[in-house]
C-alpha positions in Angstrom: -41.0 23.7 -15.4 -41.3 10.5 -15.3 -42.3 7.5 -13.1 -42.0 4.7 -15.4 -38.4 3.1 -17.1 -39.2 1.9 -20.7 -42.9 2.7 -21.9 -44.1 2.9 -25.5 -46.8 5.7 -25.9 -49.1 6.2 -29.1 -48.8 9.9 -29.5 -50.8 13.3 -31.5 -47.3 14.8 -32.4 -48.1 18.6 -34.1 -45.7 20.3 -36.0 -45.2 23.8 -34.7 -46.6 25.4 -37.5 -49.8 23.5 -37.6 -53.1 24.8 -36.8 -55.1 23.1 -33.8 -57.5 21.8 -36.5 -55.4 20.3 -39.0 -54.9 16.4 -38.7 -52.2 14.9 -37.8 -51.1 11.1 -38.0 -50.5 9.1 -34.7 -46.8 8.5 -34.3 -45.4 5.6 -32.1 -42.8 7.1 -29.6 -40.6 5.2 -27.1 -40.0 7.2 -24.2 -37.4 6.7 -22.0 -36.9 7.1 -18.4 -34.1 9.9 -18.0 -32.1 10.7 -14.8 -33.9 14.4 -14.4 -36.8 16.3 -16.1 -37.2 19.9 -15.9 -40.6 21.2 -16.8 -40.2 25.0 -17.9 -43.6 26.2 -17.1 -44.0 30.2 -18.8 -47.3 31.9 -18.4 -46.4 34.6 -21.5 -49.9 35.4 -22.9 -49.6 38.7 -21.2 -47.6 41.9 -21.7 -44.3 39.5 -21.1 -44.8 37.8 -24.4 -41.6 39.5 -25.7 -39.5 38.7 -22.7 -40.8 35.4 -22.9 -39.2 34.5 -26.7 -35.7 36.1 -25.7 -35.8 33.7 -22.7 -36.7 31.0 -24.4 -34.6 31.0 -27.3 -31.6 30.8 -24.5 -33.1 27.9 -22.9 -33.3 26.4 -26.7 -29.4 27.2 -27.7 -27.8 26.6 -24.0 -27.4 23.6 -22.1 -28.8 20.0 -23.0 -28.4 17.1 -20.8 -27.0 14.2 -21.8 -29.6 11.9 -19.7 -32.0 14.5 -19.2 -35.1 16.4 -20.4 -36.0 20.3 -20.8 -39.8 20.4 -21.0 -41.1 23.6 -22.3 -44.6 25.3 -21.9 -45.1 28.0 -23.6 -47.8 29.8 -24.8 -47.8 32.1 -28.3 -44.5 30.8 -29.4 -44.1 29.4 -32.7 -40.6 27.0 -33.1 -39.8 27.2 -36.3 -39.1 31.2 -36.5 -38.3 31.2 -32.6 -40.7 34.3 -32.2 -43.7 34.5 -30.3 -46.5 34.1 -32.5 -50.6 33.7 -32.0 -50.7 29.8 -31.4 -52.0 27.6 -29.2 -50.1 25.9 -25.9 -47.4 23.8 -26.7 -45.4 21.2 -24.6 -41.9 21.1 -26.4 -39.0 18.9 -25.4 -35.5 19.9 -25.9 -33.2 16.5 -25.2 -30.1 14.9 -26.8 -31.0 12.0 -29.1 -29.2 8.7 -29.5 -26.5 10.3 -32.2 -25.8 13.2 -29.3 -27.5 15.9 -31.2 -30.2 18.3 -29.9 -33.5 17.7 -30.7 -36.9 19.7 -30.4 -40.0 17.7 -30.4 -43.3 19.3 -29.7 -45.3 16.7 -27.7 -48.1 18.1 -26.7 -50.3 20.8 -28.6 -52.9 22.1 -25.8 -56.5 23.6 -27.1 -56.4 27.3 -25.9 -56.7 27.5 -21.8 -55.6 30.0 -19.5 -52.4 29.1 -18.1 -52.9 30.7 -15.2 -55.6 28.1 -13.7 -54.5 25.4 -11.8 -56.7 23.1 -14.3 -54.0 24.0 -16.8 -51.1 23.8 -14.7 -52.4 20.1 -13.1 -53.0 19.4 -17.0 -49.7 20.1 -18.1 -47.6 18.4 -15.5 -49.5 15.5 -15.5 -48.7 15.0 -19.3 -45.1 16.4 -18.9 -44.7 13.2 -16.4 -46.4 10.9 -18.6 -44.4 11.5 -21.7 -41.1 12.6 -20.3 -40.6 9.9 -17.1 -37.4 11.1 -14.9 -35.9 9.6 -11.4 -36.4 13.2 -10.4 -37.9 16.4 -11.1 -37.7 20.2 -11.3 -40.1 23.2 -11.9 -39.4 26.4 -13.1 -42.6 29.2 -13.0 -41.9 32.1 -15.1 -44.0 35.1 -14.9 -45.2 37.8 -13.6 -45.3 37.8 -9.9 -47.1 38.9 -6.8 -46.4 36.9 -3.9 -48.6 35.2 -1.1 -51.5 38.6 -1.9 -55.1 37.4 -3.1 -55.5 36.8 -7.0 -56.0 40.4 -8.4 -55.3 42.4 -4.8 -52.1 43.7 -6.8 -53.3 44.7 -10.0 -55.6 47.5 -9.4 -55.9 49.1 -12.4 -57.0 45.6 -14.6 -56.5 47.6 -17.9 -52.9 48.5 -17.4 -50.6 47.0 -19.7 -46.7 47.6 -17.8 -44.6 44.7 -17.1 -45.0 44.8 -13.3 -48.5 44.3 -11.7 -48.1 48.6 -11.7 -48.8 51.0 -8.4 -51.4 52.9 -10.8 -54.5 53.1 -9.0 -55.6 56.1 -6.7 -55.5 56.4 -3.3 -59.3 55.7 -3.4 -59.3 52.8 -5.1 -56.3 51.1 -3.1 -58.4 52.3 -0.3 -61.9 50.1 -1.5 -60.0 47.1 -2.4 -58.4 46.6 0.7 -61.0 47.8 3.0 -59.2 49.4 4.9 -61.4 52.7 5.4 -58.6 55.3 5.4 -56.4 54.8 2.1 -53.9 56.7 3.5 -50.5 55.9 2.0 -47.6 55.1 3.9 -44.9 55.8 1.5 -45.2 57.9 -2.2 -47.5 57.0 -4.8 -45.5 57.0 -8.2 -45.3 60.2 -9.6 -48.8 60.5 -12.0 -49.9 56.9 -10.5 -47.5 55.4 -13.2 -44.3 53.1 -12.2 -41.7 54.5 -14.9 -39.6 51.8 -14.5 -42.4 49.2 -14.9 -40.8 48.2 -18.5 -37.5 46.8 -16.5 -39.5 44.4 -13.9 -42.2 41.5 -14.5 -51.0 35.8 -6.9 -48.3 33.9 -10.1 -49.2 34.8 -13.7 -51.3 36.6 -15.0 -53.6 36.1 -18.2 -56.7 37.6 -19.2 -57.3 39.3 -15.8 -57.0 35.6 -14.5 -54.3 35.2 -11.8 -53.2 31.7 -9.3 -53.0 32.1 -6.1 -50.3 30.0 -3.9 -52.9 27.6 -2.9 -53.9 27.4 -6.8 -50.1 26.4 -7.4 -49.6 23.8 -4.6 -53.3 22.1 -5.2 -52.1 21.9 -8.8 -48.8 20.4 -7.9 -50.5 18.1 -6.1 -48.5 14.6 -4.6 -45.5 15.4 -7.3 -42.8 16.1 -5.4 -39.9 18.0 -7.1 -36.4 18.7 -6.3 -36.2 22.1 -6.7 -38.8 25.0 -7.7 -37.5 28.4 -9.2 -40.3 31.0 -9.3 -39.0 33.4 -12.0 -41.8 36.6 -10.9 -41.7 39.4 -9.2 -41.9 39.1 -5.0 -42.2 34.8 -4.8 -39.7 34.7 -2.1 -41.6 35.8 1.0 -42.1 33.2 3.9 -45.3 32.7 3.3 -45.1 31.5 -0.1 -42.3 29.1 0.4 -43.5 27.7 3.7 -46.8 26.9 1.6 -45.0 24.8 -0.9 -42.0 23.4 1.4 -43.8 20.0 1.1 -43.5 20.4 -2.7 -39.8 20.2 -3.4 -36.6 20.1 -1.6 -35.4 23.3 -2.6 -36.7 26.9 -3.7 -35.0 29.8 -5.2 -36.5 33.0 -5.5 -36.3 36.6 -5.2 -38.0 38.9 -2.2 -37.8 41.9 -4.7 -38.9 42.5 -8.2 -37.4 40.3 -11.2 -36.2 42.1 -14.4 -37.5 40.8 -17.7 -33.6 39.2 -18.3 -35.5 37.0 -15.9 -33.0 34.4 -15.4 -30.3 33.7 -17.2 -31.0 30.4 -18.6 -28.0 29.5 -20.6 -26.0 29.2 -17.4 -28.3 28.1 -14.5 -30.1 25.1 -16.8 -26.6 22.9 -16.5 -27.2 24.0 -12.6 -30.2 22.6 -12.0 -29.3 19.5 -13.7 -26.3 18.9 -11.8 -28.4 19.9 -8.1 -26.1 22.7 -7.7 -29.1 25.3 -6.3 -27.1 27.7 -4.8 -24.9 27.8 -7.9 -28.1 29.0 -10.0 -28.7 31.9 -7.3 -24.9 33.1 -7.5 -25.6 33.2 -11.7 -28.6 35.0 -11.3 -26.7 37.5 -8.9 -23.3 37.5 -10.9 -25.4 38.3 -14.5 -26.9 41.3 -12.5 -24.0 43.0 -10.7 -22.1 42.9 -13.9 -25.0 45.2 -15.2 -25.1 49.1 -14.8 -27.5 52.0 -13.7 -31.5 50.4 -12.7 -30.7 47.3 -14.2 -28.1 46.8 -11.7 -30.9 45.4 -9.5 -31.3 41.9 -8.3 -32.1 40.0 -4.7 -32.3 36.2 -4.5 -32.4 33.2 -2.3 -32.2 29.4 -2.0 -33.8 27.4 0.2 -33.3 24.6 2.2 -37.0 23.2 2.5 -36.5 20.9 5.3 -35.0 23.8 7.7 -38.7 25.9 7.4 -39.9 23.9 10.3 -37.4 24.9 13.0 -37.7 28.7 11.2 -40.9 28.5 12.3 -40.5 27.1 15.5 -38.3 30.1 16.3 -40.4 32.5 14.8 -43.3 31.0 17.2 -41.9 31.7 20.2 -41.4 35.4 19.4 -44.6 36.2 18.4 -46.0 35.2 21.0 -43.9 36.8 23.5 -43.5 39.9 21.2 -47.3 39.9 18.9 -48.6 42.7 20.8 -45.7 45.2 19.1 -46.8 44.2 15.9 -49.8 47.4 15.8 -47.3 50.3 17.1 -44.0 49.4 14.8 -42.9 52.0 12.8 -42.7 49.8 9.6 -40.9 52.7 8.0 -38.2 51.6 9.6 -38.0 48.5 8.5 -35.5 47.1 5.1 -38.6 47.2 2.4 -38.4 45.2 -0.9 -41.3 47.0 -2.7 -41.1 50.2 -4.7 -43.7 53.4 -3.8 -46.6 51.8 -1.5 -47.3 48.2 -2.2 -46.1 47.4 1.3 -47.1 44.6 1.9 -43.5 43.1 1.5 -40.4 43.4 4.2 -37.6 41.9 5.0 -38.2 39.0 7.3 -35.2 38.9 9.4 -35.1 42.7 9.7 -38.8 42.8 11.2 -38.1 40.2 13.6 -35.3 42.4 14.6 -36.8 45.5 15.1 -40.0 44.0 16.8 -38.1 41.9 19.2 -34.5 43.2 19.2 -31.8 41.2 18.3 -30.7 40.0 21.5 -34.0 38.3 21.3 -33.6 36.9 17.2 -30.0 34.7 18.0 -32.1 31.4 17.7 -33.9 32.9 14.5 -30.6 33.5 13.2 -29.5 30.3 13.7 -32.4 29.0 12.0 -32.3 30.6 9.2 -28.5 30.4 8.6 -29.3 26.6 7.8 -32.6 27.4 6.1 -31.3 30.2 3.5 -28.3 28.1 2.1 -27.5 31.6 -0.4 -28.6 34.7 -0.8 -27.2 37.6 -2.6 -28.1 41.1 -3.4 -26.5 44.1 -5.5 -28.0 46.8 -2.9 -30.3 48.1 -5.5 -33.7 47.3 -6.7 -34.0 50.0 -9.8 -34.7 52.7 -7.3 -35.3 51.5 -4.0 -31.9 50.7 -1.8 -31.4 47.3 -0.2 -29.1 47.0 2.6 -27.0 43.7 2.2 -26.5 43.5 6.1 -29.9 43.8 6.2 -31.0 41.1 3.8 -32.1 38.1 4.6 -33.3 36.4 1.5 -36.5 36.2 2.6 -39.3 39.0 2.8 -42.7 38.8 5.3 -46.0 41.1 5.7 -46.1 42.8 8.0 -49.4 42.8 9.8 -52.1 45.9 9.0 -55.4 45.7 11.0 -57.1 48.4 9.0 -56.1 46.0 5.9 -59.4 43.8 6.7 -59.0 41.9 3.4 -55.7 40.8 3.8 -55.8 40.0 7.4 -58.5 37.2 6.6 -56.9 36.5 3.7 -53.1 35.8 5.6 -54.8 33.5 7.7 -55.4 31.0 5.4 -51.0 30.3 5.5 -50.0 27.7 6.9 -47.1 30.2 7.9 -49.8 32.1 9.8 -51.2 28.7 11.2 -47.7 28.0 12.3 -46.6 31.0 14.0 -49.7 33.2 15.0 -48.5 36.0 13.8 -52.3 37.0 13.1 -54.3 35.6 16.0 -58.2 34.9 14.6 -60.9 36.5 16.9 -63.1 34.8 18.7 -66.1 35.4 19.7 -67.6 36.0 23.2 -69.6 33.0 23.1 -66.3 30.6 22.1 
């Protein structure tokens, strides 16, 4: 989580309880083209799997459009007992029939793939458009998250089963995979190398060791264009990621910080979507948090006004290249953080402009991004790390590391980088 008005398609229809291998009869459906069509699309064959079936059985029993379709992708969940179950893919939609009643079809069964390849994703949005035909579009992700980082840079201890791609390497290891020669951590390790809150929070996906990286996402995407994307993970809203897929939709919402596994809460922010009220979904998603207690009193998220990135960057630009060469000798501890113990590779984006410019220097930024970020809200708290709200600007940003040679070629690849140069590539003497 289209194109044509009135099509009649000869479908394989399996009942949920079926077995890949069992045969079914061809059944002549006439498909409809709605108003909207929301695909769903949840990478849950992973440690989430639970989370997952909660989530989905509120998208199931919440709102249903009257000229609409919810398109669900779902891996392991089985319809009939609404629990997540050893099964293959499915591609279920949840629509209003003539008579005005709700009805669950599955459309699609899927021979096993890992969801978490933009084969599969390109796969199942390509049938979700063919079978459910809509003026327009949306696209919810749903899993775990690591923002704009290589597949697999997060997760560096494979085996680990918590929710959150976990802090639970050593020093060492952090130290090989990102090349950086020293390993030395700028803030604490988790106590024992274990996240104890890694229960509460939850590259995009992850399956099998197999993870997507942005560029995996936007190839898969392809020419669709939707109206809004919400990426439902952990650490999607950074300016990297959503200047990558800017070209993709009209509108992003998505969170700088971690996501609990509430995830969303669907059986509001589903009527939302439908009715294009984006900033309406993030004030849900804040409101369902700050009514919460304790850790799980934690939330940060953003929308985002696609069409306003350009002059964001445009700003951004100009400052870097007046101010790049402060980038090396900022005190980054200084600066608001949306990561918990050292995965800092995540700041706040406005904030870091701030400090590495000053913010007599930032006023155009500002401006910028005033029109850019059309909501953002935070409760102050993400389980155990404190978020300023005068200091949160919906958006996070890496913050440049030389010693971090992996990630410093990686970044480059951005079209964010390409944009604003905040990473300059060397040349060499003979260029």
């Amino acid at each position: 989580m289209k194109i044509f008005r009135h099509i009649t398609f000869v479908l394989v229809l399996a009942a949920a309880a079926l077995s890949s291998c069992s045969k079914v009869e061809p059944k002549e459906v006439d498909f409809e083209e709605k108003d909207k069509t929301i695909l769903l699309y949840f990478a849950s064959h992973n440690n989430l799997y639970t989370d997952a079936a909660s989530n989905i059985n509120k998208i199931i029993s919440g709102y249903v459009p009257e000229n609409g379709n919810i398109v669900l992708y779902c891996n392991n969940f089985n319809l009939e007992t609404k629990q997540m179950k050893d099964t293959f893919p499915l591609l279920v939609n949840i629509f209003k029939n003539k008579a005005g009643g709700v009805q669950i079809d599955t459309i699609y069964r899927f021979p096993y793939q890992n969801s978490c390849t933009k084969n599969a994703m390109k796969s199942v949005l390509n049938i979700a458009k063919t079978m459910c035909p809509a003026k327009k579009y949306g696209l919810v992700l749903w899993s775990h998250g690591t923002g704009w980082l290589p597949s697999g840079y997060y997760t560096l201890n494979p085996s680990s089963t918590s929710s959150v791609m976990p802090s639970s390497s050593s020093s060492a290891n952090r130290a090989a995979l990102q090349a950086s020669g020293s390993g030395r951590p700028l803030f604490p390790e988790p106590p024992g190398g274990v996240d104890p809150y890694a229960h509460m929070v939850k590259s995009f996906g992850s399956e099998l060791k197999v993870e997507m990286s942005i560029f995996d996402i936007q190839e898969a995407i392809g020419d669709t264009h939707f109206d809004f994307i919400a990426l439902d993970a952990c650490l999607m809203g950074g300016i990297e990621v959503l200047y990558q897929l800017k070209d993709c939709c009209d509108y992003i919402i998505s969170s700088p910080a971690e996501v609990l596994t509430d995830s969303f809460p669907y059986d509001k922010v589903i009527e939302r979507m439908f009715n294009e009220d984006y900033t309406g979904v993030a004030k849900d998603f804040y409101d369902y948090y700050n009514a919460l207690s304790g850790e799980y009193r934690s939330a940060t998220i953003s929308t985002v006004k696609c069409s306003e990135l350009e002059a964001v960057a445009e700003e951004t630009a100009k400052l870097f290249d007046q101010y790049r060469s402060g980038i090396s000798s900022l005190d980054v501890t200084t600066v608001q953080r949306y990561f918990r113990f050292n995965d800092h590779w995540f700041y706040d984006f406005k904030d870091y402009m701030d400090i590495l410019c000053g913010k007599s220097e930032t006023a155009a930024l500002a401006a910028a991004l005033q029109k850019a970020v059309i909501a953002k809200y935070t409760t102050g708290l993400m389980i155990t790390l404190e978020i300023d709200p005068a200091r949160f600007s919906g958006l996070s940003s890496y913050i440049n590391n030389p010693e971090e040679e992996t990630l410093t070629k990686f970044y480059q690849k951005y079209a964010w980088n390409d944009a604003v140069k905040m990473i300059v590539p060397e040349t060499s003497s003979e260029d």
